[in-house]
GULO-32008 format. One line per 8 residues: number of its first residue (from 1); their letters; for each residue x, y, z of C-alpha. Coordinates in steps of 0.05 Angstrom, whole numbers. Last residue first. Layout:
N
NUM> A> X Y Z | ...
//
This chain:
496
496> XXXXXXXX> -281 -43 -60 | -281 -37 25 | -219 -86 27 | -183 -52 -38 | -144 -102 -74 | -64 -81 -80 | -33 -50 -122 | 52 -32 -138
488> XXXXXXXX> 65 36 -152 | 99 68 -207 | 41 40 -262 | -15 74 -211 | 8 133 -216 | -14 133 -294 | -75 107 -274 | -91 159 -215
480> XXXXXXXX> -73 214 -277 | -125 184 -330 | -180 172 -266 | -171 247 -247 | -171 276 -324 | -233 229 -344 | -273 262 -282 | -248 328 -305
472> XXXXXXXX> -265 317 -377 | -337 299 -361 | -341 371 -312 | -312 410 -350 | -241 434 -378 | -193 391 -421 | -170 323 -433 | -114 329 -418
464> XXXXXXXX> -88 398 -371 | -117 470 -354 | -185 434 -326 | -154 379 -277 | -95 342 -261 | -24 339 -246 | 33 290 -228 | 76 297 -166
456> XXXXXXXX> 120 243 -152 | 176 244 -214 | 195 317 -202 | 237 356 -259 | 193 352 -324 | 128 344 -284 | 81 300 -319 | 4 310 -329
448> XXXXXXXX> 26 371 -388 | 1 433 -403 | -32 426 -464 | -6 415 -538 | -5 339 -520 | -80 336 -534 | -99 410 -555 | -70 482 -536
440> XXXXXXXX> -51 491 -616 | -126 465 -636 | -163 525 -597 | -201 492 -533 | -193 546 -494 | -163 544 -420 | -198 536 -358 | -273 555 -346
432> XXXXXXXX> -287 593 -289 | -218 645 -314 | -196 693 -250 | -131 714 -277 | -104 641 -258 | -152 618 -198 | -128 609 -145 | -192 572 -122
424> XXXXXXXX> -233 602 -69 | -192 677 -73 | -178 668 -155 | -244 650 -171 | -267 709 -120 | -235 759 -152 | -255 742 -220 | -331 739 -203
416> XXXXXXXX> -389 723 -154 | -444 765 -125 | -493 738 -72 | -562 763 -61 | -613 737 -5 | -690 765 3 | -700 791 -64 | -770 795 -87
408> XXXXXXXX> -773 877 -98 | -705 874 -140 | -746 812 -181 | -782 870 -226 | -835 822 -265 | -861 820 -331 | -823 756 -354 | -780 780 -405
400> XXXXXXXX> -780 845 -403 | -770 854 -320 | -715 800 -343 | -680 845 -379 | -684 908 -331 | -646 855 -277 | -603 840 -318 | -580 906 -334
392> XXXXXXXX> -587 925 -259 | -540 868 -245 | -490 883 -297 | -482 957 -258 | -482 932 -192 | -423 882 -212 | -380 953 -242 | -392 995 -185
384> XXXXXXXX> -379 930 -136 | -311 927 -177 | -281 875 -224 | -213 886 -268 | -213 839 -323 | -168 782 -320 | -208 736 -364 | -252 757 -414
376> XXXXXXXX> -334 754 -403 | -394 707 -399 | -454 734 -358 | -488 686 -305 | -558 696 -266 | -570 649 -219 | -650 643 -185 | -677 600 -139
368> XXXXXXXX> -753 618 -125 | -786 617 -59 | -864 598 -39 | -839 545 16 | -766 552 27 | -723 537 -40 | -674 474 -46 | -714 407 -41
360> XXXXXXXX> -768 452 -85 | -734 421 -152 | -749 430 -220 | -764 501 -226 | -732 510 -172 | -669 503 -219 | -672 563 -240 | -615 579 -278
352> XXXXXXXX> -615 646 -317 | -554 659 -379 | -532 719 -405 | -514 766 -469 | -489 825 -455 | -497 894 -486 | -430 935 -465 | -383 880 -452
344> XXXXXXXX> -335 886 -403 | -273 892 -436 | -233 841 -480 | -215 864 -549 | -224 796 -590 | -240 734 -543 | -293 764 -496 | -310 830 -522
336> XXXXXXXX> -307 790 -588 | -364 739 -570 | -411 796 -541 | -400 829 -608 | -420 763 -644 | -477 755 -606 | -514 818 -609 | -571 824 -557
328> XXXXXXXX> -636 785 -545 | -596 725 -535 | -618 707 -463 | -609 641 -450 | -654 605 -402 | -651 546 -364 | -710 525 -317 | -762 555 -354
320> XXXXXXXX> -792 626 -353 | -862 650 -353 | -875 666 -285 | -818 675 -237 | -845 646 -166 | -832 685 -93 | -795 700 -39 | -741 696 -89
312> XXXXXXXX> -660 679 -74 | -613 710 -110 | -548 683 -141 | -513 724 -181 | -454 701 -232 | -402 748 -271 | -360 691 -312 | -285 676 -335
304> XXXXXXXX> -278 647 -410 | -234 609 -436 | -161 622 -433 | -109 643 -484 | -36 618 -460 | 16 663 -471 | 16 685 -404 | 31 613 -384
296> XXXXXXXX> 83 612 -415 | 117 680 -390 | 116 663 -334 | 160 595 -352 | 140 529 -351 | 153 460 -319 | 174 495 -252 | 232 461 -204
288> XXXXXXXX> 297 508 -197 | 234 558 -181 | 210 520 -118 | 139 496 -130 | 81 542 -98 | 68 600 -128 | 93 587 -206 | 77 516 -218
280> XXXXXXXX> 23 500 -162 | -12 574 -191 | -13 556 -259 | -37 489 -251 | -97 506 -208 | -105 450 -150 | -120 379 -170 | -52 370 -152
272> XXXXXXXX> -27 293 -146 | 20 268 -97 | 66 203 -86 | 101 180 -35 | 66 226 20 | 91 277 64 | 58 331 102 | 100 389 135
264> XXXXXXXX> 57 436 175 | 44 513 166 | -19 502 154 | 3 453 94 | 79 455 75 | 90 398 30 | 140 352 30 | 207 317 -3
256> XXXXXXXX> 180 335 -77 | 231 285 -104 | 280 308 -162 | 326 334 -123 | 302 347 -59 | 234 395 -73 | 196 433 -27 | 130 454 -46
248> XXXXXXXX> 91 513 -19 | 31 546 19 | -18 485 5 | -79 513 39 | -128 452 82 | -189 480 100 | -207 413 95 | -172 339 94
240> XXXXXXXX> -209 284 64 | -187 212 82 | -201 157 26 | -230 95 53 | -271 68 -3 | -329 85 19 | -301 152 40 | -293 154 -31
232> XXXXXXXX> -365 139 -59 | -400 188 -7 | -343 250 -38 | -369 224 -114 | -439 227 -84 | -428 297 -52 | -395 322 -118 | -463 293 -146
224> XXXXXXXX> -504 327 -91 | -479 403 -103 | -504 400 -181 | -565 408 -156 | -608 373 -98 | -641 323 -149 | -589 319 -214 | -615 356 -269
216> XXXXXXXX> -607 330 -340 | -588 370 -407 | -588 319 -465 | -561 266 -508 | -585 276 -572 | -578 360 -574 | -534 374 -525 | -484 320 -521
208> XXXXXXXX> -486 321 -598 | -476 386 -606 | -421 382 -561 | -381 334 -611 | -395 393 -653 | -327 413 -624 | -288 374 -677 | -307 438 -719
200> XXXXXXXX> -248 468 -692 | -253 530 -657 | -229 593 -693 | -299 624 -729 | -330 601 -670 | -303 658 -628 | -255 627 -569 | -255 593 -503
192> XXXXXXXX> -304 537 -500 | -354 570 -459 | -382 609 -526 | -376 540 -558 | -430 517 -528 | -481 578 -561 | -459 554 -629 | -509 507 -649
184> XXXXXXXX> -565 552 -627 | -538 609 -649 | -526 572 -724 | -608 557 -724 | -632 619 -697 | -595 656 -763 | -623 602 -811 | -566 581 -853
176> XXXXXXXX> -550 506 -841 | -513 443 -864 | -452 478 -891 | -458 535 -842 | -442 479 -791 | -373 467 -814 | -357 546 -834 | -362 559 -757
168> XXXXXXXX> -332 504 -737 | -272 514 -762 | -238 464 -814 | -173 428 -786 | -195 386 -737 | -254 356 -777 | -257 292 -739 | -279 247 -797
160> XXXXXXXX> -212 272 -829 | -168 242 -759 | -210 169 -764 | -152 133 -798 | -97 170 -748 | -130 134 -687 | -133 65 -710 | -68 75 -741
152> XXXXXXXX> -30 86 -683 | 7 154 -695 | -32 196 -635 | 11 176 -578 | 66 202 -616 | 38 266 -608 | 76 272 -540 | 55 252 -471
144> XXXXXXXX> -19 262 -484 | -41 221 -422 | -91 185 -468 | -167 180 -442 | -186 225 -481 | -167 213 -549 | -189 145 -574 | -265 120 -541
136> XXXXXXXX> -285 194 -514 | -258 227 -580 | -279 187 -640 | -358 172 -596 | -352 248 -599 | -335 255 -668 | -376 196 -697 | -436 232 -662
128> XXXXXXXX> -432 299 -695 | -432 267 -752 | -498 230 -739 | -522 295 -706 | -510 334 -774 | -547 282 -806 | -598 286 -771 | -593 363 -775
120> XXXXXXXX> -595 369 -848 | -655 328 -851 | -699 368 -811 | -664 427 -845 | -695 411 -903 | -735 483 -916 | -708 528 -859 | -747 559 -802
112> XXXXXXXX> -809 512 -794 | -755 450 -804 | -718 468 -753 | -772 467 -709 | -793 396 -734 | -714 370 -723 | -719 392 -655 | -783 355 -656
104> XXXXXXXX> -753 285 -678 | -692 299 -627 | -737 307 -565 | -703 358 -509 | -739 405 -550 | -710 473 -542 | -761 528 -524 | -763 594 -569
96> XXXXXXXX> -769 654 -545 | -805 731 -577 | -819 765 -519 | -765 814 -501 | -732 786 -552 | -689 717 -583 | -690 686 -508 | -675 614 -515
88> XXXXXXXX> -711 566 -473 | -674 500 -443 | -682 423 -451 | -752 430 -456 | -757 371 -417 | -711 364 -379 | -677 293 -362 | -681 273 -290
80> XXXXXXXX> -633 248 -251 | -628 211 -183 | -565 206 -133 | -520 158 -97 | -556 90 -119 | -577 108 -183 | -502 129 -194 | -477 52 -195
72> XXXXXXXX> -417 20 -155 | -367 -22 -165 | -307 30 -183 | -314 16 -256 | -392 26 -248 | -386 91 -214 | -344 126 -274 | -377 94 -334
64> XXXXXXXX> -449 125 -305 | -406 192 -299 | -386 190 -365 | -453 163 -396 | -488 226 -368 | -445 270 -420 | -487 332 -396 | -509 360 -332
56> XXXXXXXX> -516 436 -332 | -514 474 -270 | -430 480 -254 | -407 531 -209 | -438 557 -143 | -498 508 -139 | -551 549 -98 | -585 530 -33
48> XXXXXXXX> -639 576 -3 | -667 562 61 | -646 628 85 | -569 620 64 | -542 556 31 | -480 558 -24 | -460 500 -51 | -397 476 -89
40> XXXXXXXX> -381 457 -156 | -323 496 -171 | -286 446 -116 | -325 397 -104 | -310 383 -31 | -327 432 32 | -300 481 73 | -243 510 25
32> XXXXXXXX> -166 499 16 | -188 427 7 | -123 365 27 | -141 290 -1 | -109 237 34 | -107 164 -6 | -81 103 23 | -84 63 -39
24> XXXXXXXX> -113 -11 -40 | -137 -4 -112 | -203 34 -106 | -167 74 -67 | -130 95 -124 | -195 105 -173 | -232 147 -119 | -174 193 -96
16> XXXXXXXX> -175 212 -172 | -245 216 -188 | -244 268 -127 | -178 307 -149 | -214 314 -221 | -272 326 -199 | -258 382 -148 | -231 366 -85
8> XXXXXXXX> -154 397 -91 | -94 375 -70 | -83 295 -67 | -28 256 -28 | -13 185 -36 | 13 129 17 | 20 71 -16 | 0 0 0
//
């Protein structure tokens, strides 16, 4: 049995801990904050709780694939329930349009906008499909160690059907023109971390998750399936270790010798950080020891960082679903305040989550649970002045929308933005969703799992393989545990 150390509960540290335990590991996992899950914690005040990061469940097969390797099943930790509309988009004040969760009459609507676009989109999704099944069954789940990895011929045959070199932009302009249409379509890519225009058309892979296999809720929020991965590794005997801050690294040559946690030393034989990889390489590891410059990881473009609200209601919003988008302003200038010229964007776009809608396990009696979330750059200078401002925009937008001024509801607000992603998670310039998916920060164009001067510390999570996310986080942990798991010998787990 080996003793292993793991910084950071959020899915990647958590499906980490999991899959080492699993095999006989003693596994200690240290959180800077109160509780696990990292970006997808809770928040509770006046009988309101809100999920702090993450609201949309997609990829379901992922986490299903997860639980059952490690002997257990998700039915029994938590229950789901697919939406249906999947979400409502916003085109005007009151002109919306609600998002089958049914592929037949997603196809139908398509259809009333755009002569054989029924037909188009089938066979869009069938694409769409060969990409992701391409990707979850031959790319993620490789450490990306160098782009040899990528030469076996099973993998390099299906590279064209992958479309990695066209953008996705042009790709889905070749099935469709409707305006509504391409928004649609290209509303996950927003998150992905540039304009459409310069992703990769690989990335209708998310099309797919959206559109086929759709947007589920878990009962309780997001909160209750970091709680169920947390239930699953106590299980299996893993040790969690909050308000736990790594202050630094110290490094014998090339051996991290121990870590200095509240002040104390803590030493393991091997350690994975789950923690932000900008900040473990250039706060906390000695210098003689980084694996990039500064000036690397300035050079890195990032996805997107976020302006979120959560508010709770002392009473129902009529006429609105559980998600919403709000496109009711220019997208494309949105998108280039973001990636382009990055400033605070003067007509947002935005996203509502109500997930009382779904669920009254998380609103008192007669309450409505409301998060309100606008995209923009990383590394932008946030003030109350500026947060008060966004808020009143909102606030106007959904007075339009729905009819109703929610500043006369509110009985608990809480603001969230760059500061506080890099206050609760270190974050690097305040980014929510890691680095963008462009193709030259791709696969073993990433930061990389392996430390080029310390052979015990490996890393995971959103700015390395596969990528950022919930899914890829969960695939990151288990990808990292396994490659720690070839230095080490293991043993059967007593509690597996």
């Amino acid at each position: 049995m080996s003793s292993i150390g793991i910084i950071g509960s959020g899915f990647s540290g958590l499906s980490a801990a999991i899959t080492l335990a699993s095999e006989g590991h003693e596994v200690h996992v240290y959180e800077k904050n109160e509780m696990t899950g990292g970006r997808a914690r809770t928040w509770s005040q006046d009988g309101f709780t809100f999920d702090l990061g993450p609201s949309w469940y997609w990829m379901p097969e992922v986490f299903e694939n997860f639980f059952k390797e490690n002997g257990a099943d998700v039915s029994d930790y938590y229950t789901l329930e697919r939406l249906s509309p999947s979400y409502r988009i916003y085109w005007s004040d009151k002109d919306y349009t609600d998002i089958p969760s049914d592929l037949d009459e997603l196809g139908d609507l398509f259809e009333s906008w755009e002569k054989g676009a029924k037909q188009h989109l089938l066979n869009f999704i069938d694409e769409a499909e060969i990409k992701y099944r391409i990707g979850m069954d031959d790319f993620v789940h490789r450490p990306s160690y160098s782009f040899l990895e990528f030469a076996e011929w099973q993998v390099v045959k299906n590279i064209p059907r992958l479309n990695l070199i066209n953008n996705f932009a042009s790709y889905i302009r070749k099935y469709f023109k409707h305006e509504r249409i391409l928004k649609i379509l290209e509303f996950p890519v927003l998150f992905l971390g540039d304009i459409a225009k310069r992703t990769p058309a690989l990335y209708s892979l998310m099309n797919y998750a959206d559109l086929k296999l759709g947007t589920w809720y878990p009962t309780g929020g997001f909160g209750s399936v970091a709680k169920a991965f947390e239930k699953l590794a106590i299980q299996k005997g893993v040790v969690f270790h909050y308000n736990s801050t790594v202050e630094k690294v110290a490094c014998e040559g090339r051996e991290a010798s121990h870590f200095v946690i509240n002040g104390d030393e803590v030493k393991h034989e091997q350690w994975i950080a789950s923690c932000d990889y900008q900040h473990f390489d250039q706060q906390l590891l000695p210098e003689t020891h980084r694996n990039y410059s500064a000036s690397y990881w300035e050079k890195r473009k990032m996805a997107p960082s976020c302006l979120m609200y959560y508010i709770g209601l002392d009473m129902e919003i009529p006429e609105i679903l559980h998600h919403n988008l709000f496109f009711d302003t220019d997208f494309d200038a949105h998108a280039s305040e973001i990636y382009d010229d990055p400033a605070w964007p003067k007509a947002p776009l935005f996203y509502s989550s109500i997930p009382s809608k779904t669920d009254s396990t998380i609103i008192p009696e007669n309450g409505e649970n409301l998060v309100l979330l606008i995209p923009v750059a990383p590394g932008l200078e946030d003030t109350e002045e500026i947060k008060e401002k966004y808020f009143q925009i909102m606030v106007d937008r959904l007075k339009k929308a729905t009819g109703l001024d929610i500043s006369k509801h509110i009985i608990c607000k809480r603001t969230y933005a760059h500061n506080d992603f890099v206050e609760d998670y270190n974050a690097f310039k305040g980014n929510a969703y890691g680095l963008s998916n462009v193709l030259t920060q791709t696969a073993f164009l990433k930061p990389s799992i392996k430390l080029k001067k310390i052979d015990n510390v490996m890393m995971t999570g959103q700015l390395t393989v596969p990528g950022p996310g919930v899914p890829p986080s969960i695939i990151s942990g288990q990808l990292v545990a396994k490659e720690v798991l070839k230095k080490i010998p293991s043993t059967k787990h007593v509690n597996a």
